[in-house]
Backbone as JSON, one array per atom type, in Angstrom:
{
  "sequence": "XXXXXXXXXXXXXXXXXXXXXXXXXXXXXXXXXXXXXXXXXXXXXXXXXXXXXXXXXXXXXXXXXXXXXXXXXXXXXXXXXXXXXXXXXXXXXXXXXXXXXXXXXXXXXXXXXXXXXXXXXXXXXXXXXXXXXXXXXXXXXXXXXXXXXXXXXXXXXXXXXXXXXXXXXXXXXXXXXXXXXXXXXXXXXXXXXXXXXXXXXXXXXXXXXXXXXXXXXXXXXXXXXXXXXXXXXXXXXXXXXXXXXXXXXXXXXXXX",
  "N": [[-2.36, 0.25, -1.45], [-4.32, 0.3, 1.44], [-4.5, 2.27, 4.05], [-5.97, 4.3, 5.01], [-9.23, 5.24, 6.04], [-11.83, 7.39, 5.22], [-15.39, 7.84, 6.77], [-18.68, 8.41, 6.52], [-20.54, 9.73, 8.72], [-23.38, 10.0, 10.98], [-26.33, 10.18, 12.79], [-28.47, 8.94, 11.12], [-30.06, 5.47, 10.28], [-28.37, 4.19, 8.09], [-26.21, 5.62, 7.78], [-25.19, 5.05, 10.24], [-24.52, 2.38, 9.51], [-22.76, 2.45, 8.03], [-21.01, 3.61, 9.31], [-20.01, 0.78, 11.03], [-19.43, -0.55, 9.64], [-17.14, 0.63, 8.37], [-15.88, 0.8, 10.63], [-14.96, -2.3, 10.92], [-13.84, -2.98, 8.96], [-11.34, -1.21, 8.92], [-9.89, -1.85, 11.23], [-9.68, -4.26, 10.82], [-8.09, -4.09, 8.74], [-6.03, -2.56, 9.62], [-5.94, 0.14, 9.49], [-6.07, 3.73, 9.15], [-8.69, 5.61, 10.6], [-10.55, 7.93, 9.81], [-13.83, 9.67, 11.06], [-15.56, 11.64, 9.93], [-19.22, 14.8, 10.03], [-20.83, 15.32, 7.43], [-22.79, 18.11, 7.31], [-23.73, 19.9, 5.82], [-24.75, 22.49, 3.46], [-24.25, 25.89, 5.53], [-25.97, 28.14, 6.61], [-26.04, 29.73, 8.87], [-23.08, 31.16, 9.45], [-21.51, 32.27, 11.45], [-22.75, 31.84, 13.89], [-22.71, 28.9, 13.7], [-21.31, 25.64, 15.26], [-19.61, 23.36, 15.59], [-18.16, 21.6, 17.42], [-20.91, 21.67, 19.01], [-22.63, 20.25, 17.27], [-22.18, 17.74, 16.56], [-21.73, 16.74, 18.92], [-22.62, 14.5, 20.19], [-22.53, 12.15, 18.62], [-19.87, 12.24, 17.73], [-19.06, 10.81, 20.17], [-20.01, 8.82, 20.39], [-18.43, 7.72, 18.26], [-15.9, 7.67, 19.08], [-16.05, 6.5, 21.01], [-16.38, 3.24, 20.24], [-14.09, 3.46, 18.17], [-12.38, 3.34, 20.28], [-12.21, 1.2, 21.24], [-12.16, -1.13, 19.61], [-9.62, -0.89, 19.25], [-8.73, 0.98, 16.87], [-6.71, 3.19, 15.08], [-8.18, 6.79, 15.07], [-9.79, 9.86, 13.87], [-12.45, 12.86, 14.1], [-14.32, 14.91, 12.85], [-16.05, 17.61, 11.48], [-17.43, 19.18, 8.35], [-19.03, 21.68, 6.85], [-20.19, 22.62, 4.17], [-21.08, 21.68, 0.28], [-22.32, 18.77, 0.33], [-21.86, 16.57, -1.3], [-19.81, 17.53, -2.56], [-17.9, 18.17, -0.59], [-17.03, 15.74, 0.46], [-15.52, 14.24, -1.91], [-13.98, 16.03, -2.17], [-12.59, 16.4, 0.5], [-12.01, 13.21, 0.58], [-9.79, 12.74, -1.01], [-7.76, 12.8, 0.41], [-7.58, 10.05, 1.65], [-7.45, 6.48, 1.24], [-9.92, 5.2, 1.1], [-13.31, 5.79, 0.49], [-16.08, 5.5, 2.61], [-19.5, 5.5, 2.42], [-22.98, 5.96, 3.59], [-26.34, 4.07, 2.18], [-29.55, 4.98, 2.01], [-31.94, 2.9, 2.73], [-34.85, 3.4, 1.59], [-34.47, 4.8, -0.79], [-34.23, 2.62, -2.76], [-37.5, 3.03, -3.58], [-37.86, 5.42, -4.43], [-38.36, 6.88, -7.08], [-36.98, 9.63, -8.83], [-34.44, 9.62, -7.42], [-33.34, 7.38, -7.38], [-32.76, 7.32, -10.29], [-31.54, 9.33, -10.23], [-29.37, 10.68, -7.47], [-27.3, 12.33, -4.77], [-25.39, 10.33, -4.4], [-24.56, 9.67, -7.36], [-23.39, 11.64, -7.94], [-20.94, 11.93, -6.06], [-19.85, 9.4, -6.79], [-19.04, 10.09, -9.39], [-17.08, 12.4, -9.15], [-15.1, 11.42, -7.32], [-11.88, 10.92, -6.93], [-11.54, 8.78, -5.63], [-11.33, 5.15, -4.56], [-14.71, 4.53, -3.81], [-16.63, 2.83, -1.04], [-20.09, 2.02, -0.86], [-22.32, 1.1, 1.71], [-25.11, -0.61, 2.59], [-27.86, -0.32, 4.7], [-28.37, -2.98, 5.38], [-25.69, -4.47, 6.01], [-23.85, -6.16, 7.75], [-21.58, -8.11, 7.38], [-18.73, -9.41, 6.31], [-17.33, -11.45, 4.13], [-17.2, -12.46, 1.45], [-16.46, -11.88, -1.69], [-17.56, -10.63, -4.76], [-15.81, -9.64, -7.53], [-16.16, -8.01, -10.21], [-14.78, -7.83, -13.75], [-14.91, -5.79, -16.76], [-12.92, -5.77, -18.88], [-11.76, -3.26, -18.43], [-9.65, 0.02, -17.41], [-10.27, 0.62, -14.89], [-11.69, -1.76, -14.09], [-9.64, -3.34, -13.31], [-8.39, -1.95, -11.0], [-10.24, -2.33, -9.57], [-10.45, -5.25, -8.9], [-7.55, -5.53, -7.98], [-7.74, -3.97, -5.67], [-9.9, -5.6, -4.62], [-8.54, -8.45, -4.26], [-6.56, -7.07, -2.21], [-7.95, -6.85, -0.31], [-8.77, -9.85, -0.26], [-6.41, -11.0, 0.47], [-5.85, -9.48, 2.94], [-7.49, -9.8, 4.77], [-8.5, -12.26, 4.82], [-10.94, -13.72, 3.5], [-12.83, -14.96, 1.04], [-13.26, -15.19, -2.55], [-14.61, -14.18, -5.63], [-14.84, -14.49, -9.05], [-16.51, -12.45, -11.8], [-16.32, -11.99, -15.2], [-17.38, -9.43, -17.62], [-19.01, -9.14, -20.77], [-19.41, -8.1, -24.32], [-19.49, -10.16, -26.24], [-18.51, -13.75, -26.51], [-15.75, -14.54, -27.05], [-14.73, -12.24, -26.07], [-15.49, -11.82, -23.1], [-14.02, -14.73, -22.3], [-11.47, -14.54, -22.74], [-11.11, -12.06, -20.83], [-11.63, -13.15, -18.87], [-9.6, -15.01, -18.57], [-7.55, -13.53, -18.23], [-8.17, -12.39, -15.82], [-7.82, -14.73, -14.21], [-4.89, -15.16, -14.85], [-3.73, -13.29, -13.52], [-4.9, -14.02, -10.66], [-3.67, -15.81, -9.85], [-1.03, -15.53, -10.02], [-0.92, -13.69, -8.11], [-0.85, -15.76, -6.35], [-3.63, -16.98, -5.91], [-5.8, -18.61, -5.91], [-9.05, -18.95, -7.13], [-12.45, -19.14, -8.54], [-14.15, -17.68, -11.71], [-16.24, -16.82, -12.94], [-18.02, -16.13, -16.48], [-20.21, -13.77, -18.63], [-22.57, -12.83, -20.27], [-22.83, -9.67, -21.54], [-23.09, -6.1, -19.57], [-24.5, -5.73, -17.07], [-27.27, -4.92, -14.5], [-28.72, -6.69, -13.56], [-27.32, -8.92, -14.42], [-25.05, -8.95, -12.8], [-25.85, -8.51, -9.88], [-27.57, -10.93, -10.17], [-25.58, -12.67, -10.19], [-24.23, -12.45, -7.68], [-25.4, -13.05, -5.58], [-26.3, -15.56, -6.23], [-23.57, -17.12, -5.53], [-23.07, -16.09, -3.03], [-22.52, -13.76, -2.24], [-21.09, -11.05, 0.01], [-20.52, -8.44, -0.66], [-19.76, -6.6, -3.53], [-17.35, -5.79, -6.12], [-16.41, -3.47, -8.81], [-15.71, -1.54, -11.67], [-15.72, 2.0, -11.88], [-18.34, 4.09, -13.3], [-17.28, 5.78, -16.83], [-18.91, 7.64, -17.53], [-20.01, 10.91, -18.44], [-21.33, 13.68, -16.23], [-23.64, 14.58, -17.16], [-24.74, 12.42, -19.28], [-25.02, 10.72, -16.9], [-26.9, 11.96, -15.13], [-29.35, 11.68, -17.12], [-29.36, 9.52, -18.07], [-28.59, 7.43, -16.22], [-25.89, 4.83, -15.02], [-24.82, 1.29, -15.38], [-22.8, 0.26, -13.52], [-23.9, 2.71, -10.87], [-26.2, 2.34, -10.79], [-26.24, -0.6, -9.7], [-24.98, 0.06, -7.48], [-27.21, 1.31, -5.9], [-28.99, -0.59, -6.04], [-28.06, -2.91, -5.01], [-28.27, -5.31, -2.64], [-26.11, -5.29, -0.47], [-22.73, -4.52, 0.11], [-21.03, -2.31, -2.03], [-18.34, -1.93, -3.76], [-16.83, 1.07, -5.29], [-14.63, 1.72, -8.15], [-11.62, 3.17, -9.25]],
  "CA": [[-2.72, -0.38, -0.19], [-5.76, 0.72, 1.9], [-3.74, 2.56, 4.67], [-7.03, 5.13, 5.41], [-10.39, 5.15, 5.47], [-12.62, 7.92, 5.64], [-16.38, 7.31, 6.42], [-19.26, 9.93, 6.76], [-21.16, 9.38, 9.98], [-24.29, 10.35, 11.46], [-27.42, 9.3, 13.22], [-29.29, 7.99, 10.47], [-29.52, 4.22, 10.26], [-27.16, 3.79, 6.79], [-24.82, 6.55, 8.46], [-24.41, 4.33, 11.63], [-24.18, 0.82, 8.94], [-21.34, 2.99, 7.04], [-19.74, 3.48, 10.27], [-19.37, 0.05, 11.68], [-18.59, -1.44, 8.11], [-15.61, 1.33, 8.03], [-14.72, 0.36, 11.35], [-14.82, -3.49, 10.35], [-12.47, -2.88, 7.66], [-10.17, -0.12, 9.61], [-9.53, -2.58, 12.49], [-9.17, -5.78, 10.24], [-6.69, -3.59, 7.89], [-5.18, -1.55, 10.49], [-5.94, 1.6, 9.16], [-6.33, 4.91, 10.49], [-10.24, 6.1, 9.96], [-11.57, 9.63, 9.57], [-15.15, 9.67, 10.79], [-16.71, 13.2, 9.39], [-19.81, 14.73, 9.9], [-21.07, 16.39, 6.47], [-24.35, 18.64, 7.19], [-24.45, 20.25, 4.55], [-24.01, 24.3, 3.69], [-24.72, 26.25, 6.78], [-26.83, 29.06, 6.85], [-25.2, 30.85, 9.57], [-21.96, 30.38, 10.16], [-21.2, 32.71, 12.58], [-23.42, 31.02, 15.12], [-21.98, 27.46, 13.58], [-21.07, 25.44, 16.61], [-19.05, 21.96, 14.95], [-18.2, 20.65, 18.55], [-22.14, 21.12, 19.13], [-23.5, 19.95, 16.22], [-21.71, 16.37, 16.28], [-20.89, 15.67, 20.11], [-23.22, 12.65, 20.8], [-22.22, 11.65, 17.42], [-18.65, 11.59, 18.16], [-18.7, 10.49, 21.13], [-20.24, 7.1, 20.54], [-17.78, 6.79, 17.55], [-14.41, 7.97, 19.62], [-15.92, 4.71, 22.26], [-16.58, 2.35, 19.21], [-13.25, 3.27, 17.63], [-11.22, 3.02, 20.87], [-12.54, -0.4, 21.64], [-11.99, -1.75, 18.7], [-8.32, -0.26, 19.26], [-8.55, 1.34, 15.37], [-6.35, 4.97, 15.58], [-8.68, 7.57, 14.38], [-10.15, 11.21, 14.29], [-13.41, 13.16, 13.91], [-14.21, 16.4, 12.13], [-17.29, 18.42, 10.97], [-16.94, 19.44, 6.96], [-19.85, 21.95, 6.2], [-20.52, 22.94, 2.84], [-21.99, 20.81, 0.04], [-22.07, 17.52, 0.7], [-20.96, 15.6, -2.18], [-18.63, 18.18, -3.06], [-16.98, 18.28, 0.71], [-17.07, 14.15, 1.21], [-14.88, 14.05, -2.34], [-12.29, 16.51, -1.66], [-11.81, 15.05, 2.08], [-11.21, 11.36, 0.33], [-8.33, 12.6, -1.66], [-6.48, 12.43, 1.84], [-8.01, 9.02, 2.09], [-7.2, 5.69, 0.33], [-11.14, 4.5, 0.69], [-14.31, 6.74, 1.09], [-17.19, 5.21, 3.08], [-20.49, 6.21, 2.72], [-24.36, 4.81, 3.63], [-26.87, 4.49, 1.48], [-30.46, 4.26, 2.79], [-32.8, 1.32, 1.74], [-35.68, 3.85, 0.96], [-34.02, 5.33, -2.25], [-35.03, 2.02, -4.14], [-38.69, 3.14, -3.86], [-38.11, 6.94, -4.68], [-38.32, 7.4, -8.34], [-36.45, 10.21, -8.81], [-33.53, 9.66, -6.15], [-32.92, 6.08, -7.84], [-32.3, 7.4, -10.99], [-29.94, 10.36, -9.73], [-28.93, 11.65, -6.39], [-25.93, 12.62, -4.34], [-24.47, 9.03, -4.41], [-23.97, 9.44, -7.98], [-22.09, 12.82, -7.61], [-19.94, 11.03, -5.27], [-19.33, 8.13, -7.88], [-18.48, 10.6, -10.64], [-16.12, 12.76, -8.86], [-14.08, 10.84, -6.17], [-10.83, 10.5, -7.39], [-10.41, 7.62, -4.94], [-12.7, 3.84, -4.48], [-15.73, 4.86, -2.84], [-17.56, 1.76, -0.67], [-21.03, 1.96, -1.02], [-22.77, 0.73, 2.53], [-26.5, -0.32, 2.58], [-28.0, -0.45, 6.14], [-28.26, -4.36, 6.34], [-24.74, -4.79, 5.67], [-22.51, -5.95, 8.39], [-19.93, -8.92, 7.14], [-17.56, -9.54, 4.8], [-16.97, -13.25, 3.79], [-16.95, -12.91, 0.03], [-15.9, -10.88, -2.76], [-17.52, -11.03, -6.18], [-15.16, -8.73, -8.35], [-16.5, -7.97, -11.66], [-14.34, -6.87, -14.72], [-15.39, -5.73, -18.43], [-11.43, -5.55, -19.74], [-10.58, -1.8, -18.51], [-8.57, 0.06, -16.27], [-11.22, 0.85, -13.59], [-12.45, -3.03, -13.47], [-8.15, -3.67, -12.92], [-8.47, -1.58, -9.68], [-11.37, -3.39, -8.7], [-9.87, -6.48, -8.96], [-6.65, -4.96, -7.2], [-8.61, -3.46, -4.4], [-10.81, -7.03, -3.91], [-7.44, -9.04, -3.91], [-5.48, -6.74, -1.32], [-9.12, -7.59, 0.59], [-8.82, -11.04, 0.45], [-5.18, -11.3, 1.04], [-5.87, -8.85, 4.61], [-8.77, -10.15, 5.71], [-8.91, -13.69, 4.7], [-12.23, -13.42, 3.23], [-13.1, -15.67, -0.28], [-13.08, -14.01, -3.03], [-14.86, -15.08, -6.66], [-14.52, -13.38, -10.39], [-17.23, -12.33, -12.88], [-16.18, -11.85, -16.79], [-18.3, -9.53, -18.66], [-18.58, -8.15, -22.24], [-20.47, -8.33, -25.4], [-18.87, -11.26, -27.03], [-18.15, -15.07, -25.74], [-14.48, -14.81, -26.79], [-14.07, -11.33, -25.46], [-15.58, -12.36, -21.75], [-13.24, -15.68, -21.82], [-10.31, -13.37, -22.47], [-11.45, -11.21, -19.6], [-11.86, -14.25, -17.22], [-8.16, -15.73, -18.77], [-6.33, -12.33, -17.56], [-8.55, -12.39, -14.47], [-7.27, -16.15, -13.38], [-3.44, -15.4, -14.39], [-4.0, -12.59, -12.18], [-5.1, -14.1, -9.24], [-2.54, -16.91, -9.89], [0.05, -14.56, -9.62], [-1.12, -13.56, -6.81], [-1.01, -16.84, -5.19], [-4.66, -17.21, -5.07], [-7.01, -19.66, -6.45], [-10.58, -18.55, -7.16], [-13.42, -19.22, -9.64], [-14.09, -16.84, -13.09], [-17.2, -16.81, -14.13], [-18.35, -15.4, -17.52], [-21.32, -13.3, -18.75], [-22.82, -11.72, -21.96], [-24.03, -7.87, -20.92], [-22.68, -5.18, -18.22], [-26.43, -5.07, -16.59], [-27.5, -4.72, -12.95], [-29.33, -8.07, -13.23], [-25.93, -9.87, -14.55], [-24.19, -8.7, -11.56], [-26.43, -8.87, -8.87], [-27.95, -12.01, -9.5], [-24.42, -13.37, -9.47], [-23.15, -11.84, -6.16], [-26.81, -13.33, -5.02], [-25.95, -17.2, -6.45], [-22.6, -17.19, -5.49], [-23.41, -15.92, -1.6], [-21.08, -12.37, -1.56], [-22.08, -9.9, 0.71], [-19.66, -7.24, -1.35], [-19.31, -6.34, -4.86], [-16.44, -4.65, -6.35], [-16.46, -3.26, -9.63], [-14.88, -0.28, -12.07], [-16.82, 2.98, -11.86], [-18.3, 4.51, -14.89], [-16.99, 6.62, -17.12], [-19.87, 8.37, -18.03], [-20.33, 12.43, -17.71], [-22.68, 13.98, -15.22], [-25.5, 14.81, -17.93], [-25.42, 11.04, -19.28], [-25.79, 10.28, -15.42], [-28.57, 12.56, -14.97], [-29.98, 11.51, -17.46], [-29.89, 7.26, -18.14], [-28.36, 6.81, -15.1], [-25.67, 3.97, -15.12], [-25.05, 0.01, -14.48], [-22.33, 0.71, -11.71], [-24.01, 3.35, -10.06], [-27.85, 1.28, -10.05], [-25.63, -1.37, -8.45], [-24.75, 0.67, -5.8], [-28.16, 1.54, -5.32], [-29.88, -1.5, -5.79], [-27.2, -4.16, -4.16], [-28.6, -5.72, -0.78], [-25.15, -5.6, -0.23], [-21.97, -3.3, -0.18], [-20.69, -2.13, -3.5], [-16.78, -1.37, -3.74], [-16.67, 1.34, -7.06], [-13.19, 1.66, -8.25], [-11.05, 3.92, -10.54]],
  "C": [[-3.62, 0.54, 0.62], [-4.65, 1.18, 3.52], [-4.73, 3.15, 5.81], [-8.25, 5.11, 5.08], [-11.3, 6.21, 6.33], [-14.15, 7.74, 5.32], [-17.55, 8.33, 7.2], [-20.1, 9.67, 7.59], [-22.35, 10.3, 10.22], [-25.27, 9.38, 12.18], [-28.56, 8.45, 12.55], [-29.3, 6.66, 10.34], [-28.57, 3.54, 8.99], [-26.18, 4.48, 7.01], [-24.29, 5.55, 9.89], [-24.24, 2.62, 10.89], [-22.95, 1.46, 7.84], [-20.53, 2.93, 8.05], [-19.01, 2.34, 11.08], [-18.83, -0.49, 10.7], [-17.65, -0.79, 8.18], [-15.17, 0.69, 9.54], [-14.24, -1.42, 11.46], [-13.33, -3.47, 9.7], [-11.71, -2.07, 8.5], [-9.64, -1.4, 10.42], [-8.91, -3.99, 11.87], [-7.57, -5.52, 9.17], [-5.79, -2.82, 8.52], [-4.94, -0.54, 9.97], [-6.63, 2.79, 9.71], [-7.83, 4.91, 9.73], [-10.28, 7.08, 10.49], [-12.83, 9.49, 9.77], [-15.47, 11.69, 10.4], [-17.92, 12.89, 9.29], [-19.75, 16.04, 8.3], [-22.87, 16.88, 7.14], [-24.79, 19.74, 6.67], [-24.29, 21.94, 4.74], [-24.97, 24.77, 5.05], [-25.09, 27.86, 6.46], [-26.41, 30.38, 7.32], [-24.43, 30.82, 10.16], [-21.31, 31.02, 10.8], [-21.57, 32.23, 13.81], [-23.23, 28.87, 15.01], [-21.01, 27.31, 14.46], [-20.78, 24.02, 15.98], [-19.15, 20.99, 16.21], [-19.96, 20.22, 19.15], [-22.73, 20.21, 18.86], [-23.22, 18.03, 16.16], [-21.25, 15.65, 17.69], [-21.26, 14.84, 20.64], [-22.63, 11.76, 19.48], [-20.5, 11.22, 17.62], [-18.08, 11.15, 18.92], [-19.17, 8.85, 21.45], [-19.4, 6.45, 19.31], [-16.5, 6.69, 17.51], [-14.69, 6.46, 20.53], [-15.71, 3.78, 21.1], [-14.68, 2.07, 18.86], [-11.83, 3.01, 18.97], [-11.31, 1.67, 21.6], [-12.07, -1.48, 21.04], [-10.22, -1.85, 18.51], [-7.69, 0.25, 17.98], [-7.89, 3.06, 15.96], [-7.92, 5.39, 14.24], [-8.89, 9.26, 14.42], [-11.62, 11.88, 13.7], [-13.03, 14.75, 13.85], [-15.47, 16.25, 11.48], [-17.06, 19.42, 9.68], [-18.48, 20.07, 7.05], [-19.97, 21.98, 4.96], [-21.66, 21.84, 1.83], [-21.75, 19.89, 0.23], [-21.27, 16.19, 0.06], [-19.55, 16.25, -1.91], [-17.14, 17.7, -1.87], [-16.66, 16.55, 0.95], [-15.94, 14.07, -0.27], [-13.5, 14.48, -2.17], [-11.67, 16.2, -0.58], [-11.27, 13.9, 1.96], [-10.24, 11.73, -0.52], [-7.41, 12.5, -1.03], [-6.2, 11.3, 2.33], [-7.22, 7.73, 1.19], [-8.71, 4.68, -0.04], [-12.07, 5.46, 1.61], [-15.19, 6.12, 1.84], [-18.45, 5.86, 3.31], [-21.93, 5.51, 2.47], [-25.33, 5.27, 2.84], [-28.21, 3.78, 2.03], [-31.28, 3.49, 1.82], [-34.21, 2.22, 1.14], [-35.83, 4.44, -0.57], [-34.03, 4.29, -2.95], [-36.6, 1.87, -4.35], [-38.78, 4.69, -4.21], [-37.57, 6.92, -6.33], [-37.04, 8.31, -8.89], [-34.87, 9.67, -8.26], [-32.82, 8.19, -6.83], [-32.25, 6.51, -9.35], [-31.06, 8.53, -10.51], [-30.56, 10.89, -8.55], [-27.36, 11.96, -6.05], [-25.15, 11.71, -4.37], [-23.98, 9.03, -5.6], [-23.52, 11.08, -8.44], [-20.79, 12.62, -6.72], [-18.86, 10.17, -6.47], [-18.64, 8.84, -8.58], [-17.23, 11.48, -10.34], [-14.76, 12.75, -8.18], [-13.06, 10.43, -7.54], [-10.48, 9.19, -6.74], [-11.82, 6.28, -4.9], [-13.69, 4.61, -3.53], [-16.62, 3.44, -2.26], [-18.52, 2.64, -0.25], [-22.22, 1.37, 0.18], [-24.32, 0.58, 2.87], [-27.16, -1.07, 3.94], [-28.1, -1.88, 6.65], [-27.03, -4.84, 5.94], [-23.87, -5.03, 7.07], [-21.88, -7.13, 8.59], [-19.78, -8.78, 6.15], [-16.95, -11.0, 5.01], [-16.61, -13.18, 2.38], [-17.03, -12.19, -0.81], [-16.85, -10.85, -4.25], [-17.0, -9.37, -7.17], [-15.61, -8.37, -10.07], [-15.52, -6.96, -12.62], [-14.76, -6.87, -16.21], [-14.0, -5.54, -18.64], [-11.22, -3.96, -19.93], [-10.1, -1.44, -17.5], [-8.92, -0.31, -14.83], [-11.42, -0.5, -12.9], [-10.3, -3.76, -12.87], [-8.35, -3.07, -11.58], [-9.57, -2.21, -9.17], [-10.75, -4.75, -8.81], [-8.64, -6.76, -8.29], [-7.11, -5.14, -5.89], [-9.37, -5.24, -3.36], [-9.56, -8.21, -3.66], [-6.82, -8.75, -2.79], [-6.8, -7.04, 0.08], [-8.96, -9.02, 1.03], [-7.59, -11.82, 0.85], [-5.14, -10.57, 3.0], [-6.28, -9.42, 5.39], [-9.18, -11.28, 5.54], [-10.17, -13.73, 4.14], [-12.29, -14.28, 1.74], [-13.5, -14.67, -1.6], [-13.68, -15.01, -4.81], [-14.94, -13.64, -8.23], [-16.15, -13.97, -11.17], [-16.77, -11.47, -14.14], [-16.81, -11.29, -17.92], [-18.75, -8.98, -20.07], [-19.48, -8.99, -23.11], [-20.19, -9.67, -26.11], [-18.37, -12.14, -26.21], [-16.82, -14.7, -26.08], [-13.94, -13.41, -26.24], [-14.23, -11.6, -23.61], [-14.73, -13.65, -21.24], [-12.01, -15.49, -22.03], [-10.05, -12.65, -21.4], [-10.97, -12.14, -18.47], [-9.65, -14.69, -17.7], [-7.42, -14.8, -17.97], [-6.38, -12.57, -15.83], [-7.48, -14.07, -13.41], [-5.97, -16.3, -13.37], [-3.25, -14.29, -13.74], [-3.72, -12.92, -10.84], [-3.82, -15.12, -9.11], [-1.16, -16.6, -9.82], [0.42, -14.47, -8.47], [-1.6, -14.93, -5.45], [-2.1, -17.45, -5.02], [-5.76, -17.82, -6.16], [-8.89, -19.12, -6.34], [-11.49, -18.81, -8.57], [-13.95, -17.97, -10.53], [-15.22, -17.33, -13.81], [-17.46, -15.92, -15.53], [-20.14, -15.41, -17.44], [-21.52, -12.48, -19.95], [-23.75, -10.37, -21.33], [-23.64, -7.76, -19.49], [-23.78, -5.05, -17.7], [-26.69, -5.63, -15.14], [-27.78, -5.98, -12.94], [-28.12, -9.24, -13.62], [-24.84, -10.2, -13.31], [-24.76, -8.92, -9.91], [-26.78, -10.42, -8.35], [-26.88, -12.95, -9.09], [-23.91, -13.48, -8.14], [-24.63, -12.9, -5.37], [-26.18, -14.71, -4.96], [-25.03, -17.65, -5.94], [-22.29, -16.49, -4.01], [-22.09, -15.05, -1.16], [-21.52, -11.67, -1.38], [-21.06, -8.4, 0.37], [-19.61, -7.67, -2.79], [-18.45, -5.58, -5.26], [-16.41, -4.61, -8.1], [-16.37, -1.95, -10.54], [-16.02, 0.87, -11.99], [-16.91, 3.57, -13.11], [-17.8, 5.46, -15.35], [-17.78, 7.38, -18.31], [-19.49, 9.78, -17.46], [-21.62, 12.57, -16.89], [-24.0, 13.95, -16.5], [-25.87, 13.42, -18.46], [-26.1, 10.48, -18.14], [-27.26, 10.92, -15.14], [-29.69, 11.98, -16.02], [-30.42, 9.69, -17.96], [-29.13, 6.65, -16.79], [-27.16, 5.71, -15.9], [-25.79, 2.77, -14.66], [-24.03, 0.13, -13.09], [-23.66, 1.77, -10.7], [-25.43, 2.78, -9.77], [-27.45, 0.13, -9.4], [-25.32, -1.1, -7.39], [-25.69, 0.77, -5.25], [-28.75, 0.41, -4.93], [-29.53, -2.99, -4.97], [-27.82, -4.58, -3.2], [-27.01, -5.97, -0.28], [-23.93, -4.66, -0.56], [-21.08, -3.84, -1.53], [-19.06, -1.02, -3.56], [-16.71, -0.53, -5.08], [-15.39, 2.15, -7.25], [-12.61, 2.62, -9.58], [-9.48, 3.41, -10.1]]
}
């Protein structure tokens, strides 16, 4: 159960669309939120000044969060950035962090950056926040038949049981009777769980399988297992979770 949510704040415009999406969700789930600033290793940290460095920053997200009446707290994490935003969410039960809309025209940065050092090391779901993101109406959960796509499917359930929100399944794997296997588990699943929803199927794990679905099917969230690729595959072919995160117009729930 989603109890905490820490979400990494700043003045950039995908740092201030991470922070109202976490406080969205905090306030609708009644959970405490952690805003942190990360800025990264510091130089000279004798003359490092935390209350400085972040007090317009936390001071428009101590009003935000006491409006909203969400408990919370704020804190300044130097070091590296990935590194420091993973080990902070092991305290957490969901990471939040923004991802700006320019990194699907940067070459480089699309195939690997810090978002997918994030992905690979968080022990815990990381949501994915891309600056025109701010509702939540509809779910599309995607599972290929393993553990990871089970917590995503978890995670997007205890969503649409909180928050009332609609909620729809995608099925996908190499083979027609392995994807209508997938969808079968998926529907006595939800049926379990009380809850009636549609199970689509799909042949191929691929950005364009998943997207255009969440697109057709009008869900402004995706949730789906995170890969279990190593860093040097990542660096080097990149995966389909983690180019979904990037390339989504829409926030991307990635789940272990």
């Amino acid at each position: 159960m989603i109890r905490s949510i820490m979400v990494s704040v700043g003045n950039q415009r995908h740092e201030r669309a991470a922070f109202e999406y976490a406080l969205m969700l905090a306030r609708g789930l009644k959970a405490f939120l952690v805003c942190a600033v990360f800025p990264g290793e510091i130089d000279d940290e004798e003359s490092f000044n935390p209350d400085l460095l972040a007090s317009e920053i936390f001071l428009e997200v101590s009003s935000a969060c006491r409006e909203a009446g969400v408990k919370f707290e704020t804190t300044v994490v130097p070091g590296k950035r990935a590194t420091e935003i993973c080990r902070m969410g092991r305290m957490v039960d969901l990471i939040t962090v923004g991802m700006p809309e320019e990194i699907k025209t940067q070459g480089l940065k699309l195939i690997y950056n810090e978002i997918d050092d994030i992905l690979i090391d968080s022990t815990k779901p990381v949501l994915v926040v891309h600056e025109n993101c701010l509702d939540l109406t509809k779910i599309l959960v995607v599972h290929r038949g393993d553990n990871y796509s089970d917590r995503a499917l978890e995670l997007a359930t205890e969503l649409k049981e909180r928050l009332g929100v609609e909620l729809t399944g995608l099925a996908i794997a190499d083979t027609v009777p392995e994807a209508n296997s997938i969808a079968k588990d998926m529907e006595t699943y939800l049926k379990f769980r009380g809850i009636e929803a549609e199970v689509e199927t799909e042949l191929g794990f691929t950005v364009a399988n998943i997207i255009d679905t969440a697109s057709e099917k009008g869900c402004d969230m995706i949730a789906l297992g995170a890969s279990r690729r190593g860093k040097l595959y990542e660096a080097i072919f990149t995966s389909t979770t983690d180019t979904v995160a990037k390339l989504a117009n829409r926030a991307v729930l990635v789940c272990k």
